[in-house]
C-alpha positions as CSV (number, residue, x, y, z in Angstrom):
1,X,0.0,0.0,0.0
2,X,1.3,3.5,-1.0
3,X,2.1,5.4,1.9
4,X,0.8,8.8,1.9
5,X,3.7,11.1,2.7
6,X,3.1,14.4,0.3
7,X,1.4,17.7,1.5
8,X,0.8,21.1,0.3
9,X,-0.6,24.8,0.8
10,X,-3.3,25.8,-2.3
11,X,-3.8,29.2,-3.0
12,X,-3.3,32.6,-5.2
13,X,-1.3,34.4,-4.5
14,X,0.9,31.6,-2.4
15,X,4.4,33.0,-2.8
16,X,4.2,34.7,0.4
17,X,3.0,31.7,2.5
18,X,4.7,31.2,5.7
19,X,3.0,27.6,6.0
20,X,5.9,25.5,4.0
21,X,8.4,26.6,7.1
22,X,5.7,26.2,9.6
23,X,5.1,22.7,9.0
24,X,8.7,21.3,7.8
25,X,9.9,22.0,11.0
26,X,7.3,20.3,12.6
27,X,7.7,17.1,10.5
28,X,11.3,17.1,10.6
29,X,11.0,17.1,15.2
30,X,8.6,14.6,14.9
31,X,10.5,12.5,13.0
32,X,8.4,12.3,10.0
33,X,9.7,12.0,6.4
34,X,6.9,13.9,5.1
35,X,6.8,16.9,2.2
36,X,5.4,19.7,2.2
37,X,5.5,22.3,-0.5
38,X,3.0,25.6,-2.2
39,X,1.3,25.6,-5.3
40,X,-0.7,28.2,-7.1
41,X,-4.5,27.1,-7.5
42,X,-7.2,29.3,-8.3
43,X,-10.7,28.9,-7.9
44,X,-10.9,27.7,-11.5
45,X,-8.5,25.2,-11.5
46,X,-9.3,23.8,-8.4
47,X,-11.6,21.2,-9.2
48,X,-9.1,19.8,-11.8
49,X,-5.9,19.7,-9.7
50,X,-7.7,18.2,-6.6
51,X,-9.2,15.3,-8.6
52,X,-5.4,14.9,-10.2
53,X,-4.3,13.9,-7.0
54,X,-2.6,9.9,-6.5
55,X,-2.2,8.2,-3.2
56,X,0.9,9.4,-2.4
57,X,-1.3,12.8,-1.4
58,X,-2.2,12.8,2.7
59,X,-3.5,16.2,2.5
60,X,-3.9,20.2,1.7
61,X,-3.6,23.3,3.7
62,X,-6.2,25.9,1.4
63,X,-6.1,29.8,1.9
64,X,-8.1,32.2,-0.4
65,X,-9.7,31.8,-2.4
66,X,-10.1,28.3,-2.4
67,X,-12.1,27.9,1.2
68,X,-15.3,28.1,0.0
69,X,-14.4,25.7,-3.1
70,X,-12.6,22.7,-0.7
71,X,-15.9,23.1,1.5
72,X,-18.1,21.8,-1.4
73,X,-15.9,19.3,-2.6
74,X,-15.5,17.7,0.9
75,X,-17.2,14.5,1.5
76,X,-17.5,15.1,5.2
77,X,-17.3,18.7,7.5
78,X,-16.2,19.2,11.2
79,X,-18.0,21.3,13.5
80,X,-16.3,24.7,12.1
81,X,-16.5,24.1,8.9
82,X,-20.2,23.1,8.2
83,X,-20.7,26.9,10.3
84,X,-18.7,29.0,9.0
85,X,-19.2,27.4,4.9
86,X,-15.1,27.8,4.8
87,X,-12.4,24.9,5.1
88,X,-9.1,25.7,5.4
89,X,-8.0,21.9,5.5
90,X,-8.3,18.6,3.3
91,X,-7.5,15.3,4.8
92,X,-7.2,13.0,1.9
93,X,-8.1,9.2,1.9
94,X,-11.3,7.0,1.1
95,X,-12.8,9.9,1.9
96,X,-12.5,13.6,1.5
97,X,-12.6,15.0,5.2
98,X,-12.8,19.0,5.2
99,X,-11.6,20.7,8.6
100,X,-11.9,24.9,9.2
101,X,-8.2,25.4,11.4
102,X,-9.2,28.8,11.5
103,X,-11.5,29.2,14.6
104,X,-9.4,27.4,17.1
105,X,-6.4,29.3,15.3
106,X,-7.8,32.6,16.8
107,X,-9.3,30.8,19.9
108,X,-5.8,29.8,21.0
109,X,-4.1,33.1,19.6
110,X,-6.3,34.8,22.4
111,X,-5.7,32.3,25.3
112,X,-1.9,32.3,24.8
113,X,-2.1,36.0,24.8
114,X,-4.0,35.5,27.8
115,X,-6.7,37.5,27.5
116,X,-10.0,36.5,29.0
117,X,-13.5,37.8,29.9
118,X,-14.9,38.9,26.8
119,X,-18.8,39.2,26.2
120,X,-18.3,41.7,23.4
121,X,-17.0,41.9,20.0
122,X,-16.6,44.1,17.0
123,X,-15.4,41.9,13.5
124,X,-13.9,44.7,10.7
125,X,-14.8,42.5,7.5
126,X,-17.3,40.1,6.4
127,X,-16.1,37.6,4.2
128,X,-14.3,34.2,5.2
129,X,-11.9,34.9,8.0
130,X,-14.5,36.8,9.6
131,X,-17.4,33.9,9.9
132,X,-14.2,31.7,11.5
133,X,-13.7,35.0,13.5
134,X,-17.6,35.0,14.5
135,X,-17.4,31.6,15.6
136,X,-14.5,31.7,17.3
137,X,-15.6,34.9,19.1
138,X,-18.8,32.8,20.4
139,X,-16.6,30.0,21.4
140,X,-14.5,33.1,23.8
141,X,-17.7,33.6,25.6
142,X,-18.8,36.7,23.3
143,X,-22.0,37.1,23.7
144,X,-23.0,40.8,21.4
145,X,-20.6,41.0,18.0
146,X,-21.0,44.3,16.0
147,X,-19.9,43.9,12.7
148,X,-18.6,46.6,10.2
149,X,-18.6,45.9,7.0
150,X,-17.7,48.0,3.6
151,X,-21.4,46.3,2.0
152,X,-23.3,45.4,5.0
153,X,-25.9,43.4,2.5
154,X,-23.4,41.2,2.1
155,X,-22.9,40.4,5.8
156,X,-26.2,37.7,5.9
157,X,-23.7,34.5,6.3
158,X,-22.8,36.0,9.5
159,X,-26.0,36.9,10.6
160,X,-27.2,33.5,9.9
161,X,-24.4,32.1,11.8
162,X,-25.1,34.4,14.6
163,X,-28.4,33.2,15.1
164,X,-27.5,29.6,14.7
165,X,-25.0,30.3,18.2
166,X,-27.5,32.2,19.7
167,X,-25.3,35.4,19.5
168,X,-26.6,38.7,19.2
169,X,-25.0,40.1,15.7
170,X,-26.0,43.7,14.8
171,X,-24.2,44.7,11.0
172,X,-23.2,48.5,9.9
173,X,-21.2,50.4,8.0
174,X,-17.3,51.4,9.3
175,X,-18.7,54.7,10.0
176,X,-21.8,54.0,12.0
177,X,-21.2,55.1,15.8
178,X,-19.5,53.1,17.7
179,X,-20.4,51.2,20.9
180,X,-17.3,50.1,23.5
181,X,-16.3,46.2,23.1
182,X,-14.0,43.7,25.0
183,X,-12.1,43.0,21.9
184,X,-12.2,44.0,18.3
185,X,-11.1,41.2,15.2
186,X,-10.0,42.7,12.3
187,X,-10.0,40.3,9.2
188,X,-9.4,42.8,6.4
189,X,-6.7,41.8,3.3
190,X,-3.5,42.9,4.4
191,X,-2.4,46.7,3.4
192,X,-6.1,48.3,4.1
193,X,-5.8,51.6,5.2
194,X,-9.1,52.9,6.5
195,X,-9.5,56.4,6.9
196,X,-8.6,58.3,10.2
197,X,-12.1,59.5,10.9
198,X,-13.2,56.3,10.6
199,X,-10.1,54.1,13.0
200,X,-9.9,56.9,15.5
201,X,-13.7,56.4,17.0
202,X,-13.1,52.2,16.2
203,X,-9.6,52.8,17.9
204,X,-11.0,54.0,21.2
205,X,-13.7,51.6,21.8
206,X,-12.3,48.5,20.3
207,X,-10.7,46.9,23.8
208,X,-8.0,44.4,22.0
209,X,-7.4,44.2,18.9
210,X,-6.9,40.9,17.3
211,X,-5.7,41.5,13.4
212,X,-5.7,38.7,11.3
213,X,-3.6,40.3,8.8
214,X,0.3,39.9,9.6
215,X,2.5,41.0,6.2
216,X,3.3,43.8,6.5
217,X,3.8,44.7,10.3
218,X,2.1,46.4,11.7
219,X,-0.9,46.9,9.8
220,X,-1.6,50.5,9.2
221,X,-4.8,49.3,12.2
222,X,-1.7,47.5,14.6
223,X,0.4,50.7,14.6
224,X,-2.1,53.5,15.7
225,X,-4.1,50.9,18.1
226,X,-3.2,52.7,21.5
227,X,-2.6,51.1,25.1
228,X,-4.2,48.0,24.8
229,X,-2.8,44.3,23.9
230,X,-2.5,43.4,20.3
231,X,-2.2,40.6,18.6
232,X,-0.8,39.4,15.6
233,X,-2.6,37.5,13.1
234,X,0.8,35.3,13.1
235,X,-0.1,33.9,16.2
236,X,-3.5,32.6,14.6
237,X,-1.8,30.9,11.4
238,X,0.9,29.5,13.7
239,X,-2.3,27.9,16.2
240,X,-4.1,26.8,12.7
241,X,-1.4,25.4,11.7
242,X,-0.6,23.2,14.8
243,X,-4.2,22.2,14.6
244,X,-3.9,20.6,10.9
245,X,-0.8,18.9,11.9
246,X,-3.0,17.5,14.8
247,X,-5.6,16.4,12.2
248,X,-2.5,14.9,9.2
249,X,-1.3,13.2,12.3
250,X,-4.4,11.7,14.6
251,X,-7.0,12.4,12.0
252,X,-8.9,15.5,14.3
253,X,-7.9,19.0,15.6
254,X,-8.5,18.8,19.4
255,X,-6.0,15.8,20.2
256,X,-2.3,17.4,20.8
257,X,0.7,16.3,19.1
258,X,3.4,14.5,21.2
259,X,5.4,17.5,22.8
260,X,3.3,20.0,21.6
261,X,5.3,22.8,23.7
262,X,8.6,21.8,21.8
263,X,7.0,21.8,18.5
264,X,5.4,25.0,18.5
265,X,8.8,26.8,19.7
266,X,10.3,24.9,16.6
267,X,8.0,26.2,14.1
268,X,7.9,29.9,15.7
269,X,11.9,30.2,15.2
270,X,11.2,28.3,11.5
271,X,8.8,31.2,10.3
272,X,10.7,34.0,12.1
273,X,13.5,33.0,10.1
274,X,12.1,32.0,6.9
């Protein structure tokens, strides 16, 4: 029986993924002879490169825009996943299993920052990230999420997942008046700039700022984000990415690899210096 030894990140752009060093390192402390490379797949050619795949294949990493496209070809969904309509993870076999790394990638990113106690959230966004960000926000205890969006029509997938956790979500534009929150996610593409009038009043209500985006740092958001903790959207594809090692290893998310502590450290040094 082939063994299956050969993984990958999907995506466009891809260049820029930190992923390849992420999870070498991790193979190479546990011992595993297992390959990991990048490839550049759009939404197009997904279908056709996915079904091209042999045995030799254990599994994919996916990042835009190719979440919403491994979610419909999967055979079965986890918990995360079938919410937020995004997989981020493809565990190849007899079956096509589809994972979303995402949420618990943000979940832990908060809890190793240490910060706790929060009933209220504002998500900047409304696409992908920011459904994984609305579920992840739930599973931090949040129990209000305001979200701001660019084209608040387009924010009903977060509404509907809102009402599915039982979490009060309210939508409005970036310049609707502001209420204070515990912590605010911001899961815009990397290099938006928003206007001052707009950050300031966001700025001074926003309690922590999580921002998912991490290339360039600090995001224009990071830099003028005051006194309070922040926390780099690293620390959430570092977290996802322990979590699909979990699942090419044991076959699920929640059971920790041997030595988890060690491997983490490994792969932190292993992106710092790629």
């Amino acid at each position: 029986m082939t063994e299956r030894t050969r993984l990958a990140v999907w995506g466009d752009p891809i260049g820029h993924s930190r992923s390849p060093a992420l999870h070498a390192a991790a193979y190479r402390t546990l011992g595993l002879h297992w390959t990991y490379d990048r490839r550049r797949v759009d939404a197009a050619g997904f279908p056709a490169a996915l079904d091209a795949l042999d045995a030799t294949w254990r599994g994919l990493s996916l990042t835009m825009p190719l979440k919403e496209a491994a979610h419909a070809a999967a055979d079965q969904l986890d918990a995360h996943a079938r919410l937020t309509g995004a997989v981020n993870t493809l565990l190849l076999g007899s079956t096509l299993q589809g994972f979303n790394t995402d949420v618990g990638g943000i979940v832990d990113a908060f809890t190793n920052a240490e910060v706790q106690g929060i009933r209220s959230v504002r998500i900047l966004g409304a696409g992908a990230t920011a459904a994984s960000a609305l579920v992840a926000a739930h599973e931090l205890g949040a129990e209000i999420v305001d979200v701001r969006a660019r084209r608040p029509a387009a924010a009903g997938r977060l509404e509907r997942i809102g009402s599915e956790l039982g979490v009060a979500v309210a939508v409005h534009p970036f310049d609707h008046p502001p209420q204070e929150v515990d912590a605010t996610i911001a899961t815009l593409p990397s290099g938006t700039v928003l206007d001052p009038t707009v950050t300031a009043p966001l700025t001074s209500s926003g309690g922590v700022l999580f921002e998912a985006a991490y290339a360039p740092w600090p995001s224009a958001l990071a830099a003028g984000w005051g006194g309070e903790t922040v926390i780099s959207g690293f620390e959430m594809l570092l977290y996802q990415a322990v979590r699909q090692i979990r699942i090419f290893l044991h076959g699920e998310q929640e059971r920790a690899l041997p030595d988890e502590d060690v491997i983490v450290a490994v792969m932190r040094r292993a992106a710092m210096g790629d």
